[in-house]
C-alpha positions as CSV (number, residue, x, y, z in Angstrom):
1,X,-27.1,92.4,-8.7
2,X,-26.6,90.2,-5.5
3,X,-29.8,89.1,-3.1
4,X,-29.5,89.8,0.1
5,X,-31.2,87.8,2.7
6,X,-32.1,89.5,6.2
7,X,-33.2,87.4,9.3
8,X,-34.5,89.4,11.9
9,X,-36.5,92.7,11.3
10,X,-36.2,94.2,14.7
11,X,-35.4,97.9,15.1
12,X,-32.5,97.4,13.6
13,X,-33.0,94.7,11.1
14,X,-36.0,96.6,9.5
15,X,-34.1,99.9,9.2
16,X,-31.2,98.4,7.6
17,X,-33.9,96.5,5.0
18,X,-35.6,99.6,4.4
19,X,-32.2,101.6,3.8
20,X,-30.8,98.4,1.3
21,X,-33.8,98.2,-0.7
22,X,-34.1,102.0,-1.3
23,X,-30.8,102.2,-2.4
24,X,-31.4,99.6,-5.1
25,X,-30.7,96.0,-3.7
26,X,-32.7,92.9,-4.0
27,X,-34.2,91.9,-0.6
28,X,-35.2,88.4,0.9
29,X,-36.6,88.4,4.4
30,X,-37.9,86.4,7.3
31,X,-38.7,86.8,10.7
32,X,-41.3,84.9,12.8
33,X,-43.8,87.6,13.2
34,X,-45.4,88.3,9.5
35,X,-46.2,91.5,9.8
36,X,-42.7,92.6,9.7
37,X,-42.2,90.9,6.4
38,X,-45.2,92.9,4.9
39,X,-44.3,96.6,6.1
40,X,-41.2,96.1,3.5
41,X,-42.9,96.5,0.1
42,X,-39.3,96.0,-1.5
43,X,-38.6,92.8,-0.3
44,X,-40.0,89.1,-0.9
45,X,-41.2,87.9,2.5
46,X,-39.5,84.0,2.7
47,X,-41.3,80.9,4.4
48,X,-38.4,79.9,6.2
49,X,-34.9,80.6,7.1
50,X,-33.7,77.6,4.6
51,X,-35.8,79.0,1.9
52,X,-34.1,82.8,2.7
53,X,-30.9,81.0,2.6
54,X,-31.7,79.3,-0.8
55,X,-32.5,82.6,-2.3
56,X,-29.9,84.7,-1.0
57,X,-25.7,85.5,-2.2
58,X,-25.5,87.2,1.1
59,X,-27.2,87.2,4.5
60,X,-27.5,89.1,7.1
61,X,-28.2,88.2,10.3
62,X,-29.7,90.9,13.3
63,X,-30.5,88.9,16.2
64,X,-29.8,89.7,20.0
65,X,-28.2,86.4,21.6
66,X,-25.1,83.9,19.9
67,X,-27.9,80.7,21.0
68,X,-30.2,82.5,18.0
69,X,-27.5,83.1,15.7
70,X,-26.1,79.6,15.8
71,X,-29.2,78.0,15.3
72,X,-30.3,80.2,12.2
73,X,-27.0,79.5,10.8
74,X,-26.1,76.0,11.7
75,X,-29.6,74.5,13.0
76,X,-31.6,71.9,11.2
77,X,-33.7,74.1,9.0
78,X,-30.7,76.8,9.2
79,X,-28.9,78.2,6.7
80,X,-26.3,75.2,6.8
81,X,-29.0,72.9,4.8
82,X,-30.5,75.4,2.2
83,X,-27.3,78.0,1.3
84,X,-25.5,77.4,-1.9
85,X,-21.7,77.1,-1.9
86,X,-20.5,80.4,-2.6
87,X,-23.1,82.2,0.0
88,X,-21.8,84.3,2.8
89,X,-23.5,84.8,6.5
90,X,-22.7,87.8,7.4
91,X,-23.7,88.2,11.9
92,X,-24.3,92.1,12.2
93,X,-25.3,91.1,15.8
94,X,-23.1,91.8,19.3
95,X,-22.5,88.2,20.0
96,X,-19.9,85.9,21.8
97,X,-16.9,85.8,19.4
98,X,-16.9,82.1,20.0
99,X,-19.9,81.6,18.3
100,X,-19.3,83.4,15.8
101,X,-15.8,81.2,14.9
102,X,-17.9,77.9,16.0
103,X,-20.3,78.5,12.6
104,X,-17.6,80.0,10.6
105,X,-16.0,76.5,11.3
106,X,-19.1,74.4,10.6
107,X,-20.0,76.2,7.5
108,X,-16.7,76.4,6.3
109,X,-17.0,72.5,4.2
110,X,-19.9,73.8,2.8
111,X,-18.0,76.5,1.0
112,X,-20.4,78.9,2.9
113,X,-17.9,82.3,4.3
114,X,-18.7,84.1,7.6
115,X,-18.0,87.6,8.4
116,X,-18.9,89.5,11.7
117,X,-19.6,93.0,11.7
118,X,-21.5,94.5,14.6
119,X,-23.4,97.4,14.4
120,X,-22.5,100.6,16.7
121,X,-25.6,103.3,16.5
122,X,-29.5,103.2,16.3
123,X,-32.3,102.0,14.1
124,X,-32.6,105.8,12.8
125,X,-28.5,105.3,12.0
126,X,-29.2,102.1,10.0
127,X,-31.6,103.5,8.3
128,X,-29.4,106.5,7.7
129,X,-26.4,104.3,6.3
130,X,-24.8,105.9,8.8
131,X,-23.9,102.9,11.0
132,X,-19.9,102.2,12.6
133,X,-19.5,98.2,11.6
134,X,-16.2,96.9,13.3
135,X,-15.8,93.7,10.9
136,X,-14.2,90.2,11.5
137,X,-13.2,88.2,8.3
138,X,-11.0,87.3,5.3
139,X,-10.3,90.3,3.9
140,X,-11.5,88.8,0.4
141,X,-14.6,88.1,2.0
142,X,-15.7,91.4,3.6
143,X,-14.7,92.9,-0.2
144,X,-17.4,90.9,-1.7
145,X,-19.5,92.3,1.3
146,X,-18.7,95.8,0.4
147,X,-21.4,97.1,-1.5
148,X,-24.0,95.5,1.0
149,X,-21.9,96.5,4.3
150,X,-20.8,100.7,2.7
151,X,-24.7,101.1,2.0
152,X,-25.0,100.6,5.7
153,X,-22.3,102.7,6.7
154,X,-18.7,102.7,7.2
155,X,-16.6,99.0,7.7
156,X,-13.6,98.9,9.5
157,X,-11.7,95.3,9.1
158,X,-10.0,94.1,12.6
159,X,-9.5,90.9,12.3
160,X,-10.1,87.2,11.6
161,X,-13.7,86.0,12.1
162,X,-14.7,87.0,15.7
163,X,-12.6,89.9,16.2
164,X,-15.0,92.3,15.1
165,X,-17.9,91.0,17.9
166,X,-14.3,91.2,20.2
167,X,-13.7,94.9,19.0
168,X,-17.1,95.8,20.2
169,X,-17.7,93.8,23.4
170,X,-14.7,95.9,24.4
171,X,-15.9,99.3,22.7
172,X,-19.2,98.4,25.0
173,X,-17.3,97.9,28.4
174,X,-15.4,100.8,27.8
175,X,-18.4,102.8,27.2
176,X,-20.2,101.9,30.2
177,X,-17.1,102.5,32.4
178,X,-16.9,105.8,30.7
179,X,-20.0,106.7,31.7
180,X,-20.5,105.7,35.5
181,X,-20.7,109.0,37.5
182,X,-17.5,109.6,39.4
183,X,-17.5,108.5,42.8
184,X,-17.1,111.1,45.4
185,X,-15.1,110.4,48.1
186,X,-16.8,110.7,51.9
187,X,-15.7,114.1,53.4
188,X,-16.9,115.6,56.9
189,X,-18.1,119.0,56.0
């Protein structure tokens, strides 16, 4: 059975813990506030990212802005100095597509993969396994990722690395257009 490592246990970073571990995976975790590590009684709480990343085959990364993201993967106590060859980061978060190519490309000599797949739905929908992931990757990657990514809902493949964090940005805008109230049109009544 593969360990999974999760940084970040937001909303939706503890939901989607609490759904892997109760359907049967082995959990690493690690955020800066403790207390989040000990409400999951399925997972070992880690000291640090690099000692997540030590532990882990794949990790998963749920984190609101791309500056967070690179520096847990590619930062001096990151991911980039502790994972074993072999590992795969996997950013579940809606970041710049850029960023998420930059530390595919950084991590790429130290035969670590990167995949993005960011989530559409709530922390009740994570914790459902119910979550849309629009995924970016080598297709031979993300099928390694199956078992982790299907227990969290369904996977559609897009694209290279970064075209899944493009697939949403554009599913957001389109939303939010979507939804602005009509304008009405000045009339003299």
């Amino acid at each position: 059975m593969m360990t999974v490592g999760i940084i970040g246990l937001g909303a939706m970073g503890s939901n989607a813990a609490m759904r892997l571990g109760e359907v049967g995976f082995k959990l690493v975790v690690y955020d800066t506030r403790a207390q989040q590590m000990a409400a999951l009684p399925n997972a070992i709480g880690a000291t640090s990212i690099a000692d997540l990343a030590s532990k882990s085959d794949i990790i998963l990364a749920f984190l609101p802005y791309s500056k967070q993201v690179e520096q847990v993967a590619l930062g001096e106590e990151g991911v980039i100095g502790a994972a074993k060859p072999g590992t795969i980061f996997v950013n579940m978060s809606t970041i710049s597509p850029a960023t998420t190519r930059k530390i595919a490309e950084v991590l790429a000599p130290k035969k670590i993969d990167v995949i993005g797949a960011p989530m559409n739905g709530g922390p009740h929908v994570a914790r459902a396994g119910e979550l849309a992931l629009v995924v970016g990757g080598k297709e031979e990657v993300v099928e390694k990722c199956r078992p982790v990514l299907e227990a969290l809902g369904k996977i559609r493949l897009v694209g290279d690395v970064g075209a899944g964090e493009m697939a949403k940005i554009v599913n957001n805008l389109i939303l939010a257009i979507a939804s602005r109230p009509t304008p009405r049109p000045w009339c003299s009544a």
